[in-house]
C-alpha positions in Angstrom: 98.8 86.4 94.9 96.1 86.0 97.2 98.7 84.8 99.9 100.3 87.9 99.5 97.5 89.9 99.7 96.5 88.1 102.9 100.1 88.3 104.5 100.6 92.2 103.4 97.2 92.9 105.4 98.5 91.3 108.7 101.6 93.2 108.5 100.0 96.7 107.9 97.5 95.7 110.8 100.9 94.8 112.6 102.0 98.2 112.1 98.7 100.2 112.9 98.7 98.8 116.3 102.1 99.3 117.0 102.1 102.6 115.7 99.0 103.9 117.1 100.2 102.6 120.6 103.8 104.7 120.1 101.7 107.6 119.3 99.2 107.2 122.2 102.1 106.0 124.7 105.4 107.1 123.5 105.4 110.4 121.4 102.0 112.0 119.4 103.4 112.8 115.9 100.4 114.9 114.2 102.8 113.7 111.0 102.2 110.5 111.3 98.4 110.4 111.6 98.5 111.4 107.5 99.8 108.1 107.1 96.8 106.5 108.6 94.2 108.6 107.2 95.3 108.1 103.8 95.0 104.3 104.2 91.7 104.3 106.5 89.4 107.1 104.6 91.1 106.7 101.0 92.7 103.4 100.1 89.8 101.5 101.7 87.1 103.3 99.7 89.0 102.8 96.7 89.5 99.3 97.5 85.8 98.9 97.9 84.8 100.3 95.2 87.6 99.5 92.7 85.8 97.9 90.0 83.5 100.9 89.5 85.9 103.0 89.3 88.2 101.0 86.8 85.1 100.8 84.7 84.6 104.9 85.1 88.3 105.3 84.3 88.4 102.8 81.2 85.7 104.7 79.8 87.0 107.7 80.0 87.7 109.5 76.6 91.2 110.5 77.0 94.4 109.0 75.4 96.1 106.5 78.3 99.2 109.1 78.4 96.9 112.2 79.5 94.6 110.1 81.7 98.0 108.2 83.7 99.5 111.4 83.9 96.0 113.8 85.2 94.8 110.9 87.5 98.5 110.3 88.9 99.4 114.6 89.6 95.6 115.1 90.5 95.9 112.3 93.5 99.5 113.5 94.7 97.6 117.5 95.0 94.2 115.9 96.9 96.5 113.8 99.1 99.4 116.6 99.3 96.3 118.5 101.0 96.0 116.5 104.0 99.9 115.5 104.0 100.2 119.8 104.5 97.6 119.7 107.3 99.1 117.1 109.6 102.4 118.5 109.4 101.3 121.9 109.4 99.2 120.7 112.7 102.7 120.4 114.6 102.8 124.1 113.9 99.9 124.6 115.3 96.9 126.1 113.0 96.8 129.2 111.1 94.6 129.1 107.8 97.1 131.7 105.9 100.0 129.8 106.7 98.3 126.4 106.1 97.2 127.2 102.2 101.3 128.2 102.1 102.1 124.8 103.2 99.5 123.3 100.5 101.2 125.5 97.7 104.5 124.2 99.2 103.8 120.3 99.5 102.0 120.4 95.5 105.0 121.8 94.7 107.7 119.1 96.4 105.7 116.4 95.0 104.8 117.2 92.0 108.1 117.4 90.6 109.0 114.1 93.1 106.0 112.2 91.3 107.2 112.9 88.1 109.6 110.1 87.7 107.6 107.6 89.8 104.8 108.2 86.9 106.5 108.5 83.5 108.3 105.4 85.0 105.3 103.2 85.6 103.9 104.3 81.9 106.6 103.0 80.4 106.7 100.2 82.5 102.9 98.9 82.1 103.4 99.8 78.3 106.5 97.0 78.0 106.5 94.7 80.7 103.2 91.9 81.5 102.3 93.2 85.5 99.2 91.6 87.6 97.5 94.5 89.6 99.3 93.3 92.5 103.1 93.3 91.0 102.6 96.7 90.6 100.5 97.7 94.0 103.5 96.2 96.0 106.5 97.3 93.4 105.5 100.9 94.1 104.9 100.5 97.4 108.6 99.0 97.7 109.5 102.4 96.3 108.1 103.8 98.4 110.7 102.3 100.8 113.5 104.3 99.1 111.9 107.2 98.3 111.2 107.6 102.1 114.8 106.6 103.1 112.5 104.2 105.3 115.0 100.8 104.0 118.4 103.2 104.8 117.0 102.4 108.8 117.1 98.5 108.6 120.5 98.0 110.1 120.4 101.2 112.9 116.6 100.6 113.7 115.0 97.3 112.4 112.2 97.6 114.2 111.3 100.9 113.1 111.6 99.3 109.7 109.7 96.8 109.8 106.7 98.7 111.5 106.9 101.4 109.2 107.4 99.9 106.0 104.0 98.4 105.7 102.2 101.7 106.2 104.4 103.1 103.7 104.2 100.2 101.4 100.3 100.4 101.4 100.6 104.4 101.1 103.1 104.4 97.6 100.9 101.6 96.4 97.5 103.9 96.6 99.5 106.6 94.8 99.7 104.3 92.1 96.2 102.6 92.2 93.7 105.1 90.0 96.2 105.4 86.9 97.0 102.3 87.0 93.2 100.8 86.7 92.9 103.8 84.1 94.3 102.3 81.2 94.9 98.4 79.5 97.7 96.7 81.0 98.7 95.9 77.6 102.3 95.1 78.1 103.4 92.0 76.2 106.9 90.7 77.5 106.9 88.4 80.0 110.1 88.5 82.9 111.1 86.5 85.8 109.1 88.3 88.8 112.6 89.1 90.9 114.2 90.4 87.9 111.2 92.1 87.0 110.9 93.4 90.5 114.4 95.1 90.4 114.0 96.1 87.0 111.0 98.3 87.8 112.6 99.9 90.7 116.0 100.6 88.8 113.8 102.0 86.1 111.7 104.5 88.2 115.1 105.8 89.8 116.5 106.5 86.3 113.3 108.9 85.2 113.6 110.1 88.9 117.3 111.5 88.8 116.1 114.1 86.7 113.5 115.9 88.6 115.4 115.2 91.8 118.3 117.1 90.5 115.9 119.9 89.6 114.0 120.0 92.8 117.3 120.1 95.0 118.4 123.3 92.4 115.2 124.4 93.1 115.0 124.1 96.7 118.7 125.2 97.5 118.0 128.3 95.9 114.3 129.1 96.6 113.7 127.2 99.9 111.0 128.9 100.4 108.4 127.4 97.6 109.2 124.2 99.2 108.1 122.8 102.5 110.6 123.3 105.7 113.6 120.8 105.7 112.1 119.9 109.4 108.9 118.5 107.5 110.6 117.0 104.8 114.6 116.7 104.9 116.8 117.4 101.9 
């Protein structure tokens, strides 16, 4: 595992430099900045300081349910915050607008979320997973979820500078509920299998609240975030 730890951080650096050359040289995306703030001034402080906060989190009095479930919707509406600001930035700024886009982005994701986290519960209560399996398994979801992997045959090499970033991004959505609670599940599977089995699992509690948010959004577009900041 500590390869892949090793080989993962050379490819996100990969894709920082490339990325923050394209924006610098190419085209400035203000959108894509969240993407690197998120990394640099959250997932490293966590990664820092992860053993104090797994020992805060264990020893929280909650039941593992309501702890997976605060920690997980409580990160997607701190992070939401920022994800608002950089794409409201293309907009330029207007602070009435800008708290609009926040209510509009907790919205989105909070019903996107959903079926990432009930899936992982039910994942880490069956299935034995190392810290890393599920770091990277969510961060491959992370993949679909962004349509990032539908680019691999029309634009490889935007795939394979973006899906790092991404990878590293999904994977820090799942980092504080998953040092919350006791990975306690017992059955042991072939990594691969286990691999697709985790993904195909977090689709099926995703269909759900994806049907419910395109309902939602065809027929009150306006509580969600423009289709130019995030397409239907």
């Amino acid at each position: 595992m500590k390869l892949v730890n090793k080989l993962m951080m050379g490819w996100l650096v990969l894709g920082f430099i490339f990325w923050i050359f394209y924006l610098a040289a190419v085209e400035f995306k203000y959108q894509f900045i969240y993407y690197l703030f998120i990394i640099l001034f959250v997932g490293i402080p966590i990664w820092i300081y992860r053993e104090r906060i797994k020992y805060s989190l264990r020893n929280w009095k909650r039941g593992n349910l309501a702890k997976f479930l605060i920690l997980g919707y409580g990160f997607v509406l701190f992070e939401e915050i920022f994800a608002a600001l950089f794409n409201h930035l293309s907009e330029g700024f207007n602070p009435v607008l800008y708290l609009g886009r926040i209510g509009q982005f907790w919205a989105l994701n909070i019903i996107i979320f959903t079926g990432f986290y009930l899936g992982w519960y039910f994942l880490l209560k069956k299935f034995q997973y190392s810290y890393t399996e599920i770091f990277f398994t969510a961060g491959t979801w992370g993949l679909i979820a962004e349509r990032v992997i539908y680019n691999l045959f029309s634009n490889p090499l935007y795939v394979l500078f973006l899906a790092p970033v991404m990878i590293f991004v999904y994977g820090i959505m799942i980092t504080f509920p998953m040092l919350s609670i006791p990975l306690e599940g017992r059955r042991r599977l072939n990594p691969f299998l286990k691999f697709l089995l985790s993904l195909l699992v977090i689709f099926i509690f995703s269909v759900v609240p994806l049907l419910l948010l395109q309902l939602l959004r065809t027929n009150f577009p306006w509580a969600f975030p423009p289709v130019s900041f995030v397409p239907m």
